[in-house]
N, C-alpha and C positions, 0 to 999 in steps of 0.2 A: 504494500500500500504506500502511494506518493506521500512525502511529506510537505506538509501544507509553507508555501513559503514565509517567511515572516513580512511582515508590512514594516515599514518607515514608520521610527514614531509618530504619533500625532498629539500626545497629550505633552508632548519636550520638543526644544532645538534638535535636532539630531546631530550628533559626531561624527566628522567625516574625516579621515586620517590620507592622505596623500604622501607614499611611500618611493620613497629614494629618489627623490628629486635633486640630483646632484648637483644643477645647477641654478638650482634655485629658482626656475624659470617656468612652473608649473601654472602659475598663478599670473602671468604677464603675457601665456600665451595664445589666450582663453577668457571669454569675458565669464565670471566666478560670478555676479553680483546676484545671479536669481537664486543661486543655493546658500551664498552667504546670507540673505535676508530672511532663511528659514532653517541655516546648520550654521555651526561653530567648525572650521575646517583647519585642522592644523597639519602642516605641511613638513614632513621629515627630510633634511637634505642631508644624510648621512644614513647609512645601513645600520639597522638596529641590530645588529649582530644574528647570533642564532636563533632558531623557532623558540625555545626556552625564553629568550629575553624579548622577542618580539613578539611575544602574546604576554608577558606582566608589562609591558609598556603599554598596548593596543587592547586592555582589559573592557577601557569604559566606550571604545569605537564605535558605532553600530553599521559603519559603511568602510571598507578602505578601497583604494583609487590606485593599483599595480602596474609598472611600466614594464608592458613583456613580461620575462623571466627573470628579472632585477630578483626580487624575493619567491624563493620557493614558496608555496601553500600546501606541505602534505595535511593528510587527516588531522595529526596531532594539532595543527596551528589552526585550523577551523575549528575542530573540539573544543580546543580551551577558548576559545570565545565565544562566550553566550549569547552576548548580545550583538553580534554581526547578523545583518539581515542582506547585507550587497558587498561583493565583490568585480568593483568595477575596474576590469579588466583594459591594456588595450592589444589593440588587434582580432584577429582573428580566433587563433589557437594561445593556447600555453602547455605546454608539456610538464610545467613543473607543481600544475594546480589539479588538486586533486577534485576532479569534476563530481564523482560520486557522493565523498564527502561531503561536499556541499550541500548535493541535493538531500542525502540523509540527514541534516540539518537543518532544512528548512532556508539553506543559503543561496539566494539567488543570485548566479552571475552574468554582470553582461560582459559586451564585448565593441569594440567600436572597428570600422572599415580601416579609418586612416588615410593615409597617401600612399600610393606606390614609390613613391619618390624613395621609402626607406631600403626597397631592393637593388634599386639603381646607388644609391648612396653607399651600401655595402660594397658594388661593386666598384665603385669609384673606389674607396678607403685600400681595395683590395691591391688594386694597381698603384695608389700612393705608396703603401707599402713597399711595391716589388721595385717601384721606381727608385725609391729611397734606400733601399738596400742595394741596390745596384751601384747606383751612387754616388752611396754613401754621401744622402744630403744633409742628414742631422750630425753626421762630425762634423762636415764641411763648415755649414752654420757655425756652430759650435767653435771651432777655430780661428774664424771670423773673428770672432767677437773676441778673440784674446790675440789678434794681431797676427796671427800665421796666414798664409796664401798656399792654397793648394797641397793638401798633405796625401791624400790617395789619389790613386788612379781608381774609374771607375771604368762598369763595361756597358754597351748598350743592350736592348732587347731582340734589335733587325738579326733575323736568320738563326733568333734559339728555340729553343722548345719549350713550348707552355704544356706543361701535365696536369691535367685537372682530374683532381677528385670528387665526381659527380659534377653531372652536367643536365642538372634540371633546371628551374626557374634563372637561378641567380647563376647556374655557372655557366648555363647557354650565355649568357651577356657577356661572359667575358671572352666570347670568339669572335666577335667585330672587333671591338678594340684591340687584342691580340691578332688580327689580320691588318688594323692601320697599322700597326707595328711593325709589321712583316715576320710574324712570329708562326712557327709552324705549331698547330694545336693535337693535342694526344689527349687521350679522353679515358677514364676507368671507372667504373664502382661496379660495386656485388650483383647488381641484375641489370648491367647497359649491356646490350646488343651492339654491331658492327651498325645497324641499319640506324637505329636510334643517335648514335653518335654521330653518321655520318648527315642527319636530318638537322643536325644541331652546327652542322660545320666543322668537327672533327674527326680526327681517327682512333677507332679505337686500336687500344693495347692493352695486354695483359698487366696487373698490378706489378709486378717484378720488373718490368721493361721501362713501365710509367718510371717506376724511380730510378733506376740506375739511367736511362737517355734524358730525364728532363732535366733541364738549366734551371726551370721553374716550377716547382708546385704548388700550387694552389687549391687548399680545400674550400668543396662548396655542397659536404652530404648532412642529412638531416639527422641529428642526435639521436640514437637507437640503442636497444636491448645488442643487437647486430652489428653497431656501427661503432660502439664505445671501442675506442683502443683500435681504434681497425689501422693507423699509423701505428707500429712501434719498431722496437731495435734493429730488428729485420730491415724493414722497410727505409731505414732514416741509413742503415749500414750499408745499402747499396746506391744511396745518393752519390753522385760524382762532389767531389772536392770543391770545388767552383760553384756546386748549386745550392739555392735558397727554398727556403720552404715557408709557405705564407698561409696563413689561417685564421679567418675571419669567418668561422661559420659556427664553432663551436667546441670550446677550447677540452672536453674530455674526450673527442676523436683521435688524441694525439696522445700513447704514451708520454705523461709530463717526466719521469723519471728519464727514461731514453732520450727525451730531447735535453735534458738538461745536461745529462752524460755525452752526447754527441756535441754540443756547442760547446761544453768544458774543454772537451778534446781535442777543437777545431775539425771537424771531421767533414763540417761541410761551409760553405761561406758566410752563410748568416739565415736567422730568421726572423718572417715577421710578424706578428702575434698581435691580436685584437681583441682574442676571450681565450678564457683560462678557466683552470680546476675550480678554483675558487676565486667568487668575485665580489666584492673587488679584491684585487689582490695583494696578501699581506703586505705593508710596506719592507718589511725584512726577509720576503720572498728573493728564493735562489736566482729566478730568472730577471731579479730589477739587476742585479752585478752583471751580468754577461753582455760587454761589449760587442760582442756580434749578433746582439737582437735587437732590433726595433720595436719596440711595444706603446701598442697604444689602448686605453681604459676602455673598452668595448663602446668605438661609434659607431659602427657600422653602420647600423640605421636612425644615431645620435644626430638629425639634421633639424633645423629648423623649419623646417616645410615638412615634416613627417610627424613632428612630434606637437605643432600646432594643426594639424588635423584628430590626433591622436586627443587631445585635451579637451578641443571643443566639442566630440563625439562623447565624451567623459562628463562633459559638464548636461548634454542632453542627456545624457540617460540618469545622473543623476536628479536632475530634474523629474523627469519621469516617474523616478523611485520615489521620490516625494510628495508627489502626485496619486502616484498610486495610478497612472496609467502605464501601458505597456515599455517595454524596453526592448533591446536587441538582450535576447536571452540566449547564455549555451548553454545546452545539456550535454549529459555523460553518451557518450556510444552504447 
């Protein structure tokens, strides 16, 4: 039997909790003023740590407001909140919200469209990456500014090999722009086809071939039971010397141990990194030391045109919940 959803208070303000807004820009990007006039909204720009500390913070909540997969939601963290009645989601999906739980709680969530601009934006970020490691744009900079001129040699992209891992939504995009480049494309994951890859503008090859011949690899597969770890020692040990490895899709696809032991070792030229095991990542994390990675805090789809559609779609459903008219609702599969 359905559990009956909870309604929006109506006899109180209601609490509306707005989680990891890093940069503080939740509330400027979005006109707030119809839910402020009827909730109390406080805006967290810092990660409240683990489930344990982020439900005694989020005790007296009755709505909170999650960017993506910034904070997990298993069972436990819906559980211990009583009094949550909306978990206002953005996007489409979340992998790390436990949908069921919800609904055995009476906890309804929505979800908002957004912009496409955040798949194009990963892709962009993805290529910053490979170009900057190429490079080598942020020493350069970097040297700049303490008076040196020219400390590396850098290589171009014309005539190397782009390896992508998976080539659906987000990694088909990066085969135009790897052809302005003049870059030859090689294509693999667990269930691509010859026909699939070639409909996408690339070729496929077997996983072992993809690493040992590419100059570049770039992940672009979707985080799975299947796909966790689907990089490791193996695969990072038949990179060539010279090649970079670049990952903007999802940072526990990639043995962290093995890559951290391979850039210890110099064993391949550099890489470049966008999400990790754990986010955000410690500041006393192994991989902030290793001068052959470029890292950057998970922007991928961090743009200002994705994440102002994401807020105002936020602020409607909110609305709505207060209302007590319909919303963009997900349920469990």
């Amino acid at each position: 039997m359905a559990v009956p959803l909870k309604p929006a208070p109506t006899d109180r303000r209601a609490k509306i909790a707005v989680l990891d807004d890093y940069l503080g820009i939740a509330l400027s990007l979005a006109d707030w003023s119809a839910v402020e006039a009827r909730a109390d909204v406080t805006v967290f720009d810092r990660h409240l740590g683990s489930t344990e500390e982020q439900v005694a913070a989020l005790q007296d909540y009755d709505a909170i407001c999650v960017i993506r997969e910034r904070t997990p939601l298993p069972r436990a963290y819906i559980e211990g909140l009583p009094k949550l009645s909306l978990i206002a989601m953005t996007g489409r999906r979340n992998r790390t919200l436990d949908l069921q739980a919800a609904a055995d709680n009476g906890v309804a969530v929505s979800a908002t469209t957004g912009s496409g601009n955040g798949e194009y934006a990963t892709v962009e970020l993805a290529w910053g990456l490979i170009l900057g490691l190429l490079r080598h744009i942020p020493q350069e900079a970097n040297a700049m500014r303490t008076g040196h001129w020219q400390t590396r040699l850098g290589n171009t992209v014309l005539n190397r090999r782009l390896g992508l891992l998976g080539i659906g939504r987000l990694g088909a995009r990066m085969v135009p722009i790897a052809n302005a480049f003049g870059m030859e494309v090689v294509a693999w994951s667990p269930n691509l086809t010859e026909e699939r890859a070639a409909a996408a503008g690339a070729r496929y090859v077997d996983k072992a071939t993809l690493f040992a011949t590419s100059d570049v690899v770039s992940l672009h597969l979707v985080l799975g039971e299947t796909t966790r770890g689907i990089v490791g020692a193996e695969d990072l040990g038949r990179m060539m010397p010279s090649a970079i490895l670049v990952n903007t899709s999802r940072g526990p696809l990639v043995d962290q141990a093995a890559l951290i032991e391979t850039m210890r070792a110099r064993r391949i030229a550099g890489a470049g990194l966008d999400v990790y095991d754990e986010e955000p990542l410690p500041a006393d994390h192994p991989l902030r030391t290793l001068p052959n990675t470029l890292l950057t805090p998970h922007l991928g789809y961090t743009v200002e045109e994705t994440l102002t559609g994401f807020y105002r779609e936020t602020v409607e459903n909110l609305v709505a919940w207060l209302d007590g008219a319909p919303i963009r609702l997900v349920h469990p599969d």
